[in-house]
N, CA and C of each residue as an Amber inpcrd file, in Angstrom:
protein
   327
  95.5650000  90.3040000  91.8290000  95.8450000  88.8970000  91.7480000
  95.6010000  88.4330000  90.3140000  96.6790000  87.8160000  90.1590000
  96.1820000  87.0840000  88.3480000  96.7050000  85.5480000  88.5930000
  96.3810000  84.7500000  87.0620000  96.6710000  83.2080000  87.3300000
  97.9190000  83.5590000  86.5800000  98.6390000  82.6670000  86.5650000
 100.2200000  82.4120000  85.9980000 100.6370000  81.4720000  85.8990000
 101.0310000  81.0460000  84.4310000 101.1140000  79.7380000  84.1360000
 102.6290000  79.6410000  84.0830000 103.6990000  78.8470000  84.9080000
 104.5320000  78.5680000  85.2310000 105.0220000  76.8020000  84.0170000
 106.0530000  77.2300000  83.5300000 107.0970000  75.8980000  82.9350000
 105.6190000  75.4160000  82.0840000 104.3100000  75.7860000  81.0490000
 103.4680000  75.3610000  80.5190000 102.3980000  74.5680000  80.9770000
 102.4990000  74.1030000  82.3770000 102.0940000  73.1870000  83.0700000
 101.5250000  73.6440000  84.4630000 101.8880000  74.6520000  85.3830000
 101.2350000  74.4260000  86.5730000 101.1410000  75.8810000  86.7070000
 100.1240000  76.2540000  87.4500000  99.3160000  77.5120000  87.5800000
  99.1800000  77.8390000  89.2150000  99.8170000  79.4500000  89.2120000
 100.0300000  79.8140000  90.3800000  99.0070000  80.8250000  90.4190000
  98.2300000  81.3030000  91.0520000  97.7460000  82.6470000  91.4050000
  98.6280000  83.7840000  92.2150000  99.2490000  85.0490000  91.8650000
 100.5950000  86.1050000  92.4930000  99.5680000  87.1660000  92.2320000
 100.1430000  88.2170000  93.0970000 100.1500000  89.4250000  93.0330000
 100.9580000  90.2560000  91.9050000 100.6600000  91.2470000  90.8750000
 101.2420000  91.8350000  90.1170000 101.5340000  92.8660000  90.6620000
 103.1040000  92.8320000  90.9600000 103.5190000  94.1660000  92.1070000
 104.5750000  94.9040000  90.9920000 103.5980000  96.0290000  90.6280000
 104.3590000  96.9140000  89.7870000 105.9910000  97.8370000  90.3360000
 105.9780000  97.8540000  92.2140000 107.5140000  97.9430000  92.6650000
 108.2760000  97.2010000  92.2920000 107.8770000  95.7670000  92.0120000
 108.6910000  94.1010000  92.0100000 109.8890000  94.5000000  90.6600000
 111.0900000  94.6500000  91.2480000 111.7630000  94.9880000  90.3790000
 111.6170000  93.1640000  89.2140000 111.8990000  92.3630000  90.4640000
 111.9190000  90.5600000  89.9640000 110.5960000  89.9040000  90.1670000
 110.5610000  88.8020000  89.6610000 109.4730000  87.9140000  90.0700000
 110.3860000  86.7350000  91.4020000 109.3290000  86.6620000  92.1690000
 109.4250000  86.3520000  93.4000000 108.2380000  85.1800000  93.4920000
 108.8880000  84.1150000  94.3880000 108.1970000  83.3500000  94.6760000
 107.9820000  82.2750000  96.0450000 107.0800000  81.7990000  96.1500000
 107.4400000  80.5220000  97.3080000 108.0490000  80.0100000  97.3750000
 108.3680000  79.1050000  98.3610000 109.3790000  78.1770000  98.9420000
 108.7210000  76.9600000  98.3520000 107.2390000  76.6220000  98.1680000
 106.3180000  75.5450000  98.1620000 105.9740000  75.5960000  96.5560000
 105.8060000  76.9340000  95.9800000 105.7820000  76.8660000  94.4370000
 107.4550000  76.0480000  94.2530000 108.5710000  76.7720000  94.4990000
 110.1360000  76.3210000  94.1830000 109.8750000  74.4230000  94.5640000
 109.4600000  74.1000000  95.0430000 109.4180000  72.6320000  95.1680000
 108.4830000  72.5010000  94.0520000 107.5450000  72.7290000  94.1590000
 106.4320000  71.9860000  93.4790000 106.8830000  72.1500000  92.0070000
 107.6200000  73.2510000  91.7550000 107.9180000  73.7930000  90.2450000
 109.8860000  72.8600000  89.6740000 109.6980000  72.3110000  90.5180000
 111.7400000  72.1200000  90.7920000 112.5910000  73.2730000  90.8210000
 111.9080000  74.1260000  91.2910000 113.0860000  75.0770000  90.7910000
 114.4580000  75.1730000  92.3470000 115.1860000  74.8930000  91.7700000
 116.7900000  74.8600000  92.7790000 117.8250000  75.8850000  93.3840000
 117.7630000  76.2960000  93.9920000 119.0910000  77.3060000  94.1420000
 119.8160000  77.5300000  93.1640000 120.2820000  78.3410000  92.4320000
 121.3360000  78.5140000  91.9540000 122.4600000  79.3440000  92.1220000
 122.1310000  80.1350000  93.5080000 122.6340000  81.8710000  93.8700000
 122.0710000  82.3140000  94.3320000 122.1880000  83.4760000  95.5000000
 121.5660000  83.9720000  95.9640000 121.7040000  85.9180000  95.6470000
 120.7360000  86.5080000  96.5920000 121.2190000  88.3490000  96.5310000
 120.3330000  88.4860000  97.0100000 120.9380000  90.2790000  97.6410000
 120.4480000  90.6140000  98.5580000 118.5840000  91.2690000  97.7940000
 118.0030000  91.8990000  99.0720000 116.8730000  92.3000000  97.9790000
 116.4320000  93.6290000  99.2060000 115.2840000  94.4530000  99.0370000
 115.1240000  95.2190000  99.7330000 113.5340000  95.4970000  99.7040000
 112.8180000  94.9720000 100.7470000 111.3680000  94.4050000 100.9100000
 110.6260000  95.7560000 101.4730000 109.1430000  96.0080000 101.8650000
 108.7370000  96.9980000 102.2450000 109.1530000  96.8070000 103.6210000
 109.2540000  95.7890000 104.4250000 109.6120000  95.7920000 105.6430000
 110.6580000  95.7990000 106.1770000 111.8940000  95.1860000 105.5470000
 113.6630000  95.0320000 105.3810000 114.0680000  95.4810000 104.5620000
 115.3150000  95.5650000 104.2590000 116.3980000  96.0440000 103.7420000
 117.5890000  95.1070000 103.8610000 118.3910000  94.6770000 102.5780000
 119.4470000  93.5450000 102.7550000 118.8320000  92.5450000 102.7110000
 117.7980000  91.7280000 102.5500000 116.8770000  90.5110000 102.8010000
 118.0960000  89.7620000 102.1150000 118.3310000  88.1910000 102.3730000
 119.0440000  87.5110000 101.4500000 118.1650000  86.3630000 101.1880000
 117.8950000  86.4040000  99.6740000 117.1440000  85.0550000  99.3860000
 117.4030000  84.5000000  98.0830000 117.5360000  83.3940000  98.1980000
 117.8350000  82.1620000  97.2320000 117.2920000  82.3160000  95.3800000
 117.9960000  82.3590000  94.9340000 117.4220000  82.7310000  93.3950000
 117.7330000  81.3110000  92.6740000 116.2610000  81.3400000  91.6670000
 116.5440000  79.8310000  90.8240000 116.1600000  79.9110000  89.7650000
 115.3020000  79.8290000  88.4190000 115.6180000  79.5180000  87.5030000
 113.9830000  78.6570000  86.9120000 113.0610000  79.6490000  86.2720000
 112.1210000  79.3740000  86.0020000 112.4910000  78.8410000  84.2180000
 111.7760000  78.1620000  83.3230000 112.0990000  77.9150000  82.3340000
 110.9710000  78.6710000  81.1820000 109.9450000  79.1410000  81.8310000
 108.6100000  79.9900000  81.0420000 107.6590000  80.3530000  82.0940000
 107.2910000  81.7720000  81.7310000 105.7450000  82.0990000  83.0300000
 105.0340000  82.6930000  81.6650000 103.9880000  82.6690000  82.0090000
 103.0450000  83.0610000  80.7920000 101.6580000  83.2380000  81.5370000
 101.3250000  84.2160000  81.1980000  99.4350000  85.2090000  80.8840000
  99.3330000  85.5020000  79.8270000  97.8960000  84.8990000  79.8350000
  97.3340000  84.9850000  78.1200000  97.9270000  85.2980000  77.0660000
  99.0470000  84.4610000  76.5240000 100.0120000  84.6590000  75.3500000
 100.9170000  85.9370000  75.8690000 101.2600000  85.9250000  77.1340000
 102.6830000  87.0140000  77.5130000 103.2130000  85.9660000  77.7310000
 104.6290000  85.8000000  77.3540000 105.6030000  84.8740000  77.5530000
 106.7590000  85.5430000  77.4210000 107.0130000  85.0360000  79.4860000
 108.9680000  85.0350000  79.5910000 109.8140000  83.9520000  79.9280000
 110.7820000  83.9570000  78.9720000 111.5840000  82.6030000  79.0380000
 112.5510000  82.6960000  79.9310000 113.2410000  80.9670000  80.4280000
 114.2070000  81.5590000  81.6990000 114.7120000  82.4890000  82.5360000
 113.5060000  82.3290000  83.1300000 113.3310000  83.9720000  84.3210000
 113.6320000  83.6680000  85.6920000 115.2240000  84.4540000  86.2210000
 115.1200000  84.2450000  87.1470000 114.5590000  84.6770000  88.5070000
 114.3440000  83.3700000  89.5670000 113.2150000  83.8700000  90.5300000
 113.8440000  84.1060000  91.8890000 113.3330000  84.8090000  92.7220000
 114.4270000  85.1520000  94.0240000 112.9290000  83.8030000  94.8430000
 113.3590000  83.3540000  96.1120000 113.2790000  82.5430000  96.6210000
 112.5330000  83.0290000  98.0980000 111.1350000  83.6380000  98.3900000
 111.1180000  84.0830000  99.4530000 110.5450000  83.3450000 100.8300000
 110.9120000  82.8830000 102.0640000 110.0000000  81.9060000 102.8600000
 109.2670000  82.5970000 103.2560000 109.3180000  84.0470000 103.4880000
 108.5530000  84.8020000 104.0550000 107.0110000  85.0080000 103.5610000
 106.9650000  85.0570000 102.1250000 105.9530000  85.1430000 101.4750000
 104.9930000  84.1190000 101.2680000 103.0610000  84.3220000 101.9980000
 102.3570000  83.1520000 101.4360000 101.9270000  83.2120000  99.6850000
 102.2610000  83.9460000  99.0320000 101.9710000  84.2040000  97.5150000
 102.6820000  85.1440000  96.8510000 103.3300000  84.2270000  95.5950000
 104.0280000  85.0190000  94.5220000 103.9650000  86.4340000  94.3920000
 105.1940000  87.0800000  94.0770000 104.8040000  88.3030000  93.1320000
 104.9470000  88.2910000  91.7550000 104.5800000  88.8900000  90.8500000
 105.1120000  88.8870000  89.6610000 105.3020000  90.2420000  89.0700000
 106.7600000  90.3690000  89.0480000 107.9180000  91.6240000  89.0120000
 107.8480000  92.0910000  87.6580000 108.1960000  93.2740000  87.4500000
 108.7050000  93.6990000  86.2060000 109.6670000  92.9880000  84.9200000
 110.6140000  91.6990000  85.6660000 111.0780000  91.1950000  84.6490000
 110.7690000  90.4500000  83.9650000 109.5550000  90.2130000  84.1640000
 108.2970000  89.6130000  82.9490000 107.3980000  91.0120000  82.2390000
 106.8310000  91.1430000  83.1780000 106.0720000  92.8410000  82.4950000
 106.6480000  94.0510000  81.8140000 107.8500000  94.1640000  82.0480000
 108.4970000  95.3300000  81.9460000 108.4280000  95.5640000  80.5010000
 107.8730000  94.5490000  79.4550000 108.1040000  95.1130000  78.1090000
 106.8880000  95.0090000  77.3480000 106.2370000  95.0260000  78.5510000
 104.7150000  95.0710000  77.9080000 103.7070000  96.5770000  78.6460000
 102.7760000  96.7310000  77.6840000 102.1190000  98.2460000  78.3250000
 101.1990000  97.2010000  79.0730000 100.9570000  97.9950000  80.3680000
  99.6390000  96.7420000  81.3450000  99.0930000  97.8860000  81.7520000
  97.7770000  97.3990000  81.3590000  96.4980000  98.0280000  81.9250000
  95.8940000  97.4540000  82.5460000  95.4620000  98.0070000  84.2290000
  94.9450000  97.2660000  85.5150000  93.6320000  97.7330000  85.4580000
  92.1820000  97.2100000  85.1820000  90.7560000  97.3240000  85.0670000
  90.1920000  96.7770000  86.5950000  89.1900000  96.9830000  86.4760000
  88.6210000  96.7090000  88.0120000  88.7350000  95.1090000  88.1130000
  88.3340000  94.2650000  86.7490000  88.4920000  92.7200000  86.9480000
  89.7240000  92.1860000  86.0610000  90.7020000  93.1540000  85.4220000
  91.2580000  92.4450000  84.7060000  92.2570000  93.2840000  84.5960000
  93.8970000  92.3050000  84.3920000  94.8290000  92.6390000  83.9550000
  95.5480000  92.6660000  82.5680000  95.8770000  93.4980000  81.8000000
  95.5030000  93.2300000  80.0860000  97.2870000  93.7030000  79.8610000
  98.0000000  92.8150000  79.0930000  99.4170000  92.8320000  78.8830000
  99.9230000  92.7940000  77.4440000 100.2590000  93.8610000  76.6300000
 100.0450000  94.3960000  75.5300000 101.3500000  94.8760000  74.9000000
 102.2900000  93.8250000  74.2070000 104.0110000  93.8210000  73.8630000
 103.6140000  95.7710000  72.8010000 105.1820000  96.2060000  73.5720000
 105.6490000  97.3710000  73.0610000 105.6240000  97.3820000  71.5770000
 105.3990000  98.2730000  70.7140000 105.8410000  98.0500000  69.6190000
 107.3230000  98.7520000  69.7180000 107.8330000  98.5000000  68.7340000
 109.3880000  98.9270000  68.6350000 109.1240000 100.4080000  68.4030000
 109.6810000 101.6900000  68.8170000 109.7990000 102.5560000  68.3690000
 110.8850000 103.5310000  67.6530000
């Protein structure tokens, strides 16, 4: 579990699910955050396969100076708490410690 600061302003606590191809979220964060439909797709969950859920349109998520800009989010009702997917992490090295998650940009190679 980590905090996640959503659009500079409001703070979610998610799960960092290193499967999460996307970042994924509530139905109740998507209100509280405005975030809207814009499209949907299919997705493929540990429990389903084909899931169809609503994708929208974050404007910044950020941990401790990691910042991803307009990231889009799939829409889940099923879920009581965020995930946060690889398409924020994916370009950073993350090291998982017993109390802490530490997110550390690639250098170019």
């Amino acid at each position: 579990m980590i905090q996640v600061l959503f659009n500079g302003n409001q703070s979610y606590e998610m799960l960092v699910d290193t499967g999460a191809s996307n970042t994924v979220i509530t139905p109740v964060m998507a209100e509280l955050l405005g975030v809207l439909p814009t499209g949907r797709t299919k997705a493929d969950t540990p429990s389903q396969k084909g899931v169809e859920l609503d994708i929208g349109l974050v404007r910044s998520v950020s941990i401790d100076g990691a910042v991803a800009s307009n990231i889009p989010v799939a829409i889940a009702p099923a879920l009581d708490i965020g995930l946060l997917g690889q398409d924020f992490f994916g370009r950073y090295d993350v090291t998982i410690k017993q109390d802490v998650i530490e997110f550390r940009e690639r250098s170019a190679s």
